[in-house]
Structures are given as C-alpha cells and as structure tokens.
C-alpha positions in Angstrom: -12.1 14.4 3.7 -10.3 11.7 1.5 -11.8 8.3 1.4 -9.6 5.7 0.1 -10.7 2.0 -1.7 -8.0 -0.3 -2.0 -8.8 -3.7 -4.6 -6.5 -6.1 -5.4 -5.9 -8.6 -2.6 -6.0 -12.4 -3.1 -5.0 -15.6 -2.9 -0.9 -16.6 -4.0 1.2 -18.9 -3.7 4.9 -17.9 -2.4 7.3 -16.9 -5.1 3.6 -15.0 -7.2 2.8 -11.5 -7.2 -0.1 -9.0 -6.5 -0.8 -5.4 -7.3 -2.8 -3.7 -5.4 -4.5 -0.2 -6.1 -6.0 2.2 -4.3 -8.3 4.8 -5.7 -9.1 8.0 -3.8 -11.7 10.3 -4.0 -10.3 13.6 -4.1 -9.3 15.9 -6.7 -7.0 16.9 -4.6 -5.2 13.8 -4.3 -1.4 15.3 -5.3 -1.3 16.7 -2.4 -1.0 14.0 -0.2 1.6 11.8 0.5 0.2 7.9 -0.2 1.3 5.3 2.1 0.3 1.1 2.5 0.3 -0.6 5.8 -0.5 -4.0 6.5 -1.6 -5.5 9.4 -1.1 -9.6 10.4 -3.1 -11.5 12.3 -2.5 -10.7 16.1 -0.1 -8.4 15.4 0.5 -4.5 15.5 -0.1 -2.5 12.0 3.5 -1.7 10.2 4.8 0.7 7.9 5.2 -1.0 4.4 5.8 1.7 1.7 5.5 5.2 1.0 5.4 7.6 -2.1 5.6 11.7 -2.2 3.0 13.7 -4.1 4.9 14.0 -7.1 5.9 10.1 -6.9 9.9 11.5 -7.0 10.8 9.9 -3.3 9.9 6.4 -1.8 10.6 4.8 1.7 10.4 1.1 2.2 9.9 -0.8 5.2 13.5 -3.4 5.3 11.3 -6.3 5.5 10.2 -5.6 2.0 12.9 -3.8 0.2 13.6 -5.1 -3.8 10.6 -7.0 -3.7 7.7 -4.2 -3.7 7.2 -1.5 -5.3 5.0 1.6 -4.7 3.8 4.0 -7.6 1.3 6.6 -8.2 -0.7 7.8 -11.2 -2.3 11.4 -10.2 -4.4 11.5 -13.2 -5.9 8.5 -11.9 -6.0 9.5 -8.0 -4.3 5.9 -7.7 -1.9 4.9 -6.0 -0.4 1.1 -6.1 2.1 -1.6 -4.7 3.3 -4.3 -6.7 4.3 -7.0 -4.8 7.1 -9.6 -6.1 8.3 -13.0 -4.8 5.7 -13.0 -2.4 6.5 -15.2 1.3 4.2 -16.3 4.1 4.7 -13.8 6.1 3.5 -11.2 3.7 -0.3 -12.3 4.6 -1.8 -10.0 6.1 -4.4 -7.1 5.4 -3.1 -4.1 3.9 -4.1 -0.5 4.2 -3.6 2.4 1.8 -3.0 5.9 3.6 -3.1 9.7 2.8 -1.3 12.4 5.1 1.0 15.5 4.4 3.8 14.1 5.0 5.7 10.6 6.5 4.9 9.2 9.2 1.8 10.9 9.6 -1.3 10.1 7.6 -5.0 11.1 8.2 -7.2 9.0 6.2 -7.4 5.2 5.8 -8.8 2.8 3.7 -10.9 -0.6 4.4 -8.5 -2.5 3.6 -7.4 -5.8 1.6 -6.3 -8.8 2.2 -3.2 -10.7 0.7 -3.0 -14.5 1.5 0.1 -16.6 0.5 0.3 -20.0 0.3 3.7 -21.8 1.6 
C-alpha cells in the first residue's frame, strides 16, 4: 500500500505558476511510476503528466505541453509538477498517482486544488 499527499494548490492569477509536490509513504517509492491527473468541475479526470522510476522518461498530456513540468526526487519519495503560464482552464483539482507502469496506476492521493484567476 502507497498512500500519497499532494500540497501545493492555490489561488493564481493567469500567466503565475504553482508547484505542487506530492510525498509518498513508501520506501519503495522508485519503483513506481508517478503520475498527476486533474479533474474540473463537471468533468471527467484527465491524464496530465507522467515520470518513470528513474525520472529518465516523461509523457505530457497536449493540453499542457511546454508549460508543466513533472520531476521526481527519490531521496525525497517526492514527486512534483511545476506549472508555468497558468490559464483558466487549468483550475481544477489535481491528483498525484503511483502504478507500474502508464496508463495504469494503483494508488491515489486526496488531491489539490489549483484555482486561476482570468
């Protein structure tokens, strides 16, 4: 069992950035591929970024491509997106994930929520 705590959510104003982290609690956190989702208001939960165990391959959803970016530190067990030039329609909450492998992730965080101001 993996149990994941994202932090780092807020209030910004389009064009301002976040970074969000998310710290899990197992040792044997290389292992696992990381992933964020987000999910808007009314609206199904999307793919946003992923990072292998090593941190050596990404994946970005298109709608977010040159303006996030997704690390790791496995000394830490943390994982993070930095988001850039934030719009609107980035609001919504936002999940960290662990899995073996993209697509498919077991364990899921609380979640946090990113507002941004027009």
């Amino acid at each position: 069992q993996v149990q994941l705590a994202e932090s780092g959510g807020g209030l910004v104003q389009a064009g301002g950035s976040l970074r969000l982290s998310c710290v899990a609690s197992r040792r044997s956190f290389t292992s696992y591929t990381m992933g964020w989702f987000r999910q808007a208001p009314g609206k199904e939960r999307e793919f946003v970024a992923t990072v292998t165990w090593s941190g050596g391959s990404t994946r970005y959803a298109d709608s977010v491509k040159g303006r996030f970016t997704i690390s790791r530190d496995n000394a830490k067990n943390t994982v993070y997106l930095q988001m850039n030039s934030l719009k609107p329609e980035d609001t919504a909450v936002y999940y960290c994930a662990a899995g073996r492998a993209y697509p498919n992730y077991d364990y899921w965080g609380q979640g946090t929520q990113v507002t941004v101001s027009s």
